[in-house]
C-alpha positions as CSV (number, residue, x, y, z in Angstrom):
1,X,0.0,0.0,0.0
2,X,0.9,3.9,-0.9
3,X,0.7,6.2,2.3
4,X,0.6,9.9,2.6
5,X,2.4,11.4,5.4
6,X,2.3,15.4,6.2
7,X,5.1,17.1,8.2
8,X,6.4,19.8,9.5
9,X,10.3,20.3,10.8
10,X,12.3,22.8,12.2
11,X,15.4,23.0,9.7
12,X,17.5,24.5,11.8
13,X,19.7,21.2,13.2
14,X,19.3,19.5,9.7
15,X,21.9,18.9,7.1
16,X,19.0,19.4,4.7
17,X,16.6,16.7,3.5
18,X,18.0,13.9,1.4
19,X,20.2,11.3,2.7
20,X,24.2,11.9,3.3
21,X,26.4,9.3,4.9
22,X,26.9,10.7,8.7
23,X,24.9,13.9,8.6
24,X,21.3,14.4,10.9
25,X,19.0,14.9,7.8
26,X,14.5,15.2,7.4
27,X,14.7,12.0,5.5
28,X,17.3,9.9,7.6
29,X,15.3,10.4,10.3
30,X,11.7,9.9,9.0
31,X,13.3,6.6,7.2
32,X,15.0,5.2,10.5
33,X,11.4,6.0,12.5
34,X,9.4,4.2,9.7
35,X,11.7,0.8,9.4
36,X,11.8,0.7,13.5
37,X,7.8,0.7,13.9
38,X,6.9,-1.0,11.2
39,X,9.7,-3.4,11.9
40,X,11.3,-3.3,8.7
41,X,14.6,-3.8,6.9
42,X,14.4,-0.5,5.5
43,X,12.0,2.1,4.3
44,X,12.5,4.6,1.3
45,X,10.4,7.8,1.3
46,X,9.7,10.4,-1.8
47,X,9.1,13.8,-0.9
48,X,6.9,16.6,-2.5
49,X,10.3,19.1,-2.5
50,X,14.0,18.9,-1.3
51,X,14.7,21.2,1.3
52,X,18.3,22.7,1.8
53,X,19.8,23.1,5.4
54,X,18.2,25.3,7.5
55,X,15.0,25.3,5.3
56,X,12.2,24.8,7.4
57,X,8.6,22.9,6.5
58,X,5.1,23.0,7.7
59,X,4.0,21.8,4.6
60,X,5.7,19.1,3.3
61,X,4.5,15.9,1.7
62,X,5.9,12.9,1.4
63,X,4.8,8.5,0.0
64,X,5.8,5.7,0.9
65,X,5.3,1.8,-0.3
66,X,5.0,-0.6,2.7
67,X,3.6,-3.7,2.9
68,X,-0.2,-3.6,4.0
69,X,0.7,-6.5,7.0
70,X,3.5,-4.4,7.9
71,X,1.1,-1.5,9.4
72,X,-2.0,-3.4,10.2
73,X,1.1,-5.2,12.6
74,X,2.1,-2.3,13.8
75,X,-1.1,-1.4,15.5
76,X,-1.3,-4.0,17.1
77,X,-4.2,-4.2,19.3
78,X,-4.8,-0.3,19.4
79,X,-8.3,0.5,19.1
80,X,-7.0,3.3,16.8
81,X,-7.1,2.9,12.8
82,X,-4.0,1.6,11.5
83,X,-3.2,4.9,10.4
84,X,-3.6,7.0,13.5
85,X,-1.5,4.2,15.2
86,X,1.0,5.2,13.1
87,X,0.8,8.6,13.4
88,X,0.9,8.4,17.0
89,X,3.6,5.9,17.0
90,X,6.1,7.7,14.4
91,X,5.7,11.0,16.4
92,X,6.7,8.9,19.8
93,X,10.0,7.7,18.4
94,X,10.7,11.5,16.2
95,X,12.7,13.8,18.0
96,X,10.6,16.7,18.3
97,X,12.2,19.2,15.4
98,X,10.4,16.7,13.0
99,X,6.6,16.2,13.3
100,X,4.4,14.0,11.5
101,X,1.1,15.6,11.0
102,X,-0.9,13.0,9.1
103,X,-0.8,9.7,7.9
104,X,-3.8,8.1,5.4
105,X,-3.9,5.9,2.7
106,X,-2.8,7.6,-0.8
107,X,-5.4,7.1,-3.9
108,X,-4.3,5.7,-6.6
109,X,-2.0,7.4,-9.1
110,X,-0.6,9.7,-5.9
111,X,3.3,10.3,-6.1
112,X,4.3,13.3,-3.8
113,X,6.2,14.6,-5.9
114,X,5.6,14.1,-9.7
115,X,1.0,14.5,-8.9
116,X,1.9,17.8,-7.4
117,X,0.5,21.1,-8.7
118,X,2.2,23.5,-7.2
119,X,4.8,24.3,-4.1
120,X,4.6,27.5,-1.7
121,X,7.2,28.9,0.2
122,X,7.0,32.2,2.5
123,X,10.2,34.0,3.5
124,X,10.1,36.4,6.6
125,X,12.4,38.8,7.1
126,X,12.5,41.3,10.4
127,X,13.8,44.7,8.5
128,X,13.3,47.1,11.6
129,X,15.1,47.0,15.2
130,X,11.4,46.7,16.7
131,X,10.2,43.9,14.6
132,X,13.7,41.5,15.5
133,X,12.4,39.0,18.1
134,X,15.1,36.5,19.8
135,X,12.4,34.1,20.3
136,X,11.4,33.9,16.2
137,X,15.0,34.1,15.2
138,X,15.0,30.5,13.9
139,X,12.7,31.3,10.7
140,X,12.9,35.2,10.4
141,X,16.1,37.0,8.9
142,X,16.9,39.9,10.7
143,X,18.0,42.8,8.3
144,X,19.6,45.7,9.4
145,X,18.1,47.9,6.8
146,X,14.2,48.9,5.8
147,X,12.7,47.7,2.6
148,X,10.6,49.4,0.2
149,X,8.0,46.3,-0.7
150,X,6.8,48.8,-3.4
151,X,9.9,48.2,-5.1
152,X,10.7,44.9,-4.5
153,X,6.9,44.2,-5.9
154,X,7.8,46.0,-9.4
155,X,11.2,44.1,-9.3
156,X,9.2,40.6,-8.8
157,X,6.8,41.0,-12.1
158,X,9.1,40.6,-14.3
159,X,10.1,37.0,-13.0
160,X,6.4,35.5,-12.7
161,X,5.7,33.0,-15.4
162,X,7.1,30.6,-17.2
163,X,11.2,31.0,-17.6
164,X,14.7,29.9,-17.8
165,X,15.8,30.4,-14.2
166,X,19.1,29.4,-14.6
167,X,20.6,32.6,-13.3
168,X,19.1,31.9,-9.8
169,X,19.8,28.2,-9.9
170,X,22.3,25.8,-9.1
171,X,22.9,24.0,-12.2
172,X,22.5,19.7,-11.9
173,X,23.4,17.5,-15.0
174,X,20.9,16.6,-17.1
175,X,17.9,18.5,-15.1
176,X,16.2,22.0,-16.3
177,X,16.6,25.2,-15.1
178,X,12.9,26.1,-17.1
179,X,10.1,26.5,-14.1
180,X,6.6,28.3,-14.4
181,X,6.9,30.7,-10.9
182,X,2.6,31.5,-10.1
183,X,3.0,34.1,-7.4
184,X,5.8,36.3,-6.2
185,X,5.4,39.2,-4.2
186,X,5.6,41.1,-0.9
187,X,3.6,42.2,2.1
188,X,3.4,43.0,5.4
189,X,2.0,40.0,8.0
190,X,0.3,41.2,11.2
191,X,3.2,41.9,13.5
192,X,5.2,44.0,10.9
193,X,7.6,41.2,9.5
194,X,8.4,41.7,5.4
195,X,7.2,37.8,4.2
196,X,7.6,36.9,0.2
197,X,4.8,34.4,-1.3
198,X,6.8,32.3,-3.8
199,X,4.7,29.3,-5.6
200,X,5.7,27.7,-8.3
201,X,5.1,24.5,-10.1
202,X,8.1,23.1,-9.2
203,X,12.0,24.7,-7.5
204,X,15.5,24.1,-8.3
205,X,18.5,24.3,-6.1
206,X,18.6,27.7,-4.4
207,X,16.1,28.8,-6.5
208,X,13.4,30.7,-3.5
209,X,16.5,32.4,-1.7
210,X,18.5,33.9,-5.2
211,X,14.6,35.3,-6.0
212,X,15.0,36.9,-2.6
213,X,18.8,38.0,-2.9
214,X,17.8,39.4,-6.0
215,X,15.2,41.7,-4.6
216,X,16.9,42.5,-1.3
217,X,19.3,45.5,-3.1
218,X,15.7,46.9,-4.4
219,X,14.5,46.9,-1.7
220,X,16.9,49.0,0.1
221,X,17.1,51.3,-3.3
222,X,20.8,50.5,-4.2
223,X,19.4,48.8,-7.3
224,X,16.5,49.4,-9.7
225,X,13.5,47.2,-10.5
226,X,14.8,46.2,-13.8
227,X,17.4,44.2,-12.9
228,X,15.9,41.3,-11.7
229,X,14.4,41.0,-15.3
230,X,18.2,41.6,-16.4
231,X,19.4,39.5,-14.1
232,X,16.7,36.5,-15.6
233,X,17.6,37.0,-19.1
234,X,21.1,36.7,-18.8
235,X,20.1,32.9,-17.5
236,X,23.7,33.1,-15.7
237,X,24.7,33.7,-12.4
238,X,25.2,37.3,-11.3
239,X,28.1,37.6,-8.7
240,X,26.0,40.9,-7.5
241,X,23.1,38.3,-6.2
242,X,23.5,36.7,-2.9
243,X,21.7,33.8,-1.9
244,X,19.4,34.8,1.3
245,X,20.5,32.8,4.3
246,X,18.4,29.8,4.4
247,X,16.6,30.0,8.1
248,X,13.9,32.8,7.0
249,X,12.6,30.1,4.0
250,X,9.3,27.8,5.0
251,X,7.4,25.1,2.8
252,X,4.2,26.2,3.4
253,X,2.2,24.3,1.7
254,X,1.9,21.4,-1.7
255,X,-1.4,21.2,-3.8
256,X,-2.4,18.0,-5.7
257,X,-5.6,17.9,-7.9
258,X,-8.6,15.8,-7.4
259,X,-8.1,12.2,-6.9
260,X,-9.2,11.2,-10.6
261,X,-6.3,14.1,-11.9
262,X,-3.2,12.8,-10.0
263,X,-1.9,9.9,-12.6
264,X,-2.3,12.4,-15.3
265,X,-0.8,15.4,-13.4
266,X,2.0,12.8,-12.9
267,X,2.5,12.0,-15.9
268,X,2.5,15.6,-17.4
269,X,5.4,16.4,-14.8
270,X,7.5,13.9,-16.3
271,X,7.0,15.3,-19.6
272,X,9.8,17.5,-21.3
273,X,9.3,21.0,-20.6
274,X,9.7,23.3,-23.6
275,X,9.6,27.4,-23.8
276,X,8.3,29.0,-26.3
277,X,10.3,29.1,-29.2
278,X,12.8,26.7,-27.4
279,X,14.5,23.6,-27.0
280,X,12.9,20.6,-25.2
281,X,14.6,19.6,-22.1
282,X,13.8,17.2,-19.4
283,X,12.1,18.6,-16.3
284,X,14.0,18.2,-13.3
């Protein structure tokens, strides 16, 4: 059987979320909970998105294939579903920077990452000595400097829609720097803090915090709006765009369609994606 699981994790004391040899990682963990309660060899999870270090999730999505006995075991004689046994179990063994939120059978044709619609992040940044908060500094960047969202809004239109984003991603053989970015802009949130929307159909490597770097020097007026439009059609890295430190970045949240739409919204993802006028490439 295909389960869902929905987390959330504090990125702070993470190495990231894919597997490396040594290192505390999202998926190490999450792997090493799931073999010990379902008393398996091993268990291999696919998330919705990859998160760097630091990056932090309340939204994340992730599958996994186990054998129906396996979690029916598992329960054992818990008056609880098999899945809320689960649940309840997998959070008992997590430390608690990693929290599983919810755990159901997937429908058929669900694949966390490929049936996905769209990702959202939210990056929150503390840009006045008031709004800095010792007790939030985990997931907001303190700047020392206002920002004009005004600015940094004209700057971000040019980038929504479909593009090359190579200049604000880390290049990986064989995968495409071509994404379609749906929102990207600015506001205030309640208490003050400066927090970017950024959804897209899909991310590359570093791509949420160079859109942010790139908008940072508008903000603070020492460059114009145009040049994060120059800065995307150059489709190379510009040494004058720093990534933003990963700790103010959350997944917030990972859309799917309908149950009857997620085998062919799969199989679309895997297509090749092509620009207009351009060369097919494979989507990464």
């Amino acid at each position: 059987m295909r389960l869902r699981l929905d987390l959330a994790y504090d990125g702070t004391d993470f190495h990231g979320w894919a597997v490396q040899p040594g290192l505390r990682t999202v998926q190490g963990l999450l792997e090493e909970a799931l073999a010990r309660v379902l008393r398996l060899d091993g268990v291999a999870v696919t998330c919705a998105g990859r998160t760097d270090t630091g990056v932090h999730a309340r939204g994340q999505v992730v599958h996994v294939d186990v054998d129906a006995d396996a979690v029916l075991r598992a329960a054992g004689r818990s008056a609880e579903t098999p899945s809320r046994a689960l649940l309840r179990r997998l959070n008992g063994v997590l430390p608690p920077d990693v929290r599983v939120r919810s755990v159901v059978e997937a429908p058929d044709g669900f694949d966390a990452r490929f049936s996905a619609v769209w990702r959202r992040y939210a990056y929150r940044i503390a840009d006045r000595p008031s709004l800095v908060d010792p007790l939030v500094r985990r997931n907001v960047l303190a700047w020392s400097r206002p920002l004009d969202l005004e600015a940094m809004n004209r700057a971000a239109e040019a980038l929504v829609g479909e593009h090359d984003f190579a200049a604000f991603c880390r290049r990986r053989e064989g995968a495409t720097t071509i994404r379609t970015l749906l929102d990207l802009s600015w506001e205030r949130d309640p208490a003050g803090l400066a927090v970017a929307r950024v959804r897209a159909d899909a991310f590359c490597h570093t791509m949420v915090r160079s859109l942010v770097g790139v908008m940072l020097p508008v903000g603070e007026g020492r460059r114009p709006a145009s040049w994060a439009a120059d800065v995307l059609a150059a489709r190379v890295r510009d040494p004058g765009v720093t990534v933003a430190q990963p700790h103010g970045l959350t997944l917030e949240e990972v859309a799917y369609p309908d149950a009857d739409g997620l085998a062919a919204r799969a199989r679309e993802s895997r297509r090749r994606r092509v620009l207009a006028g351009g060369v097919e490439e494979p989507r990464g």
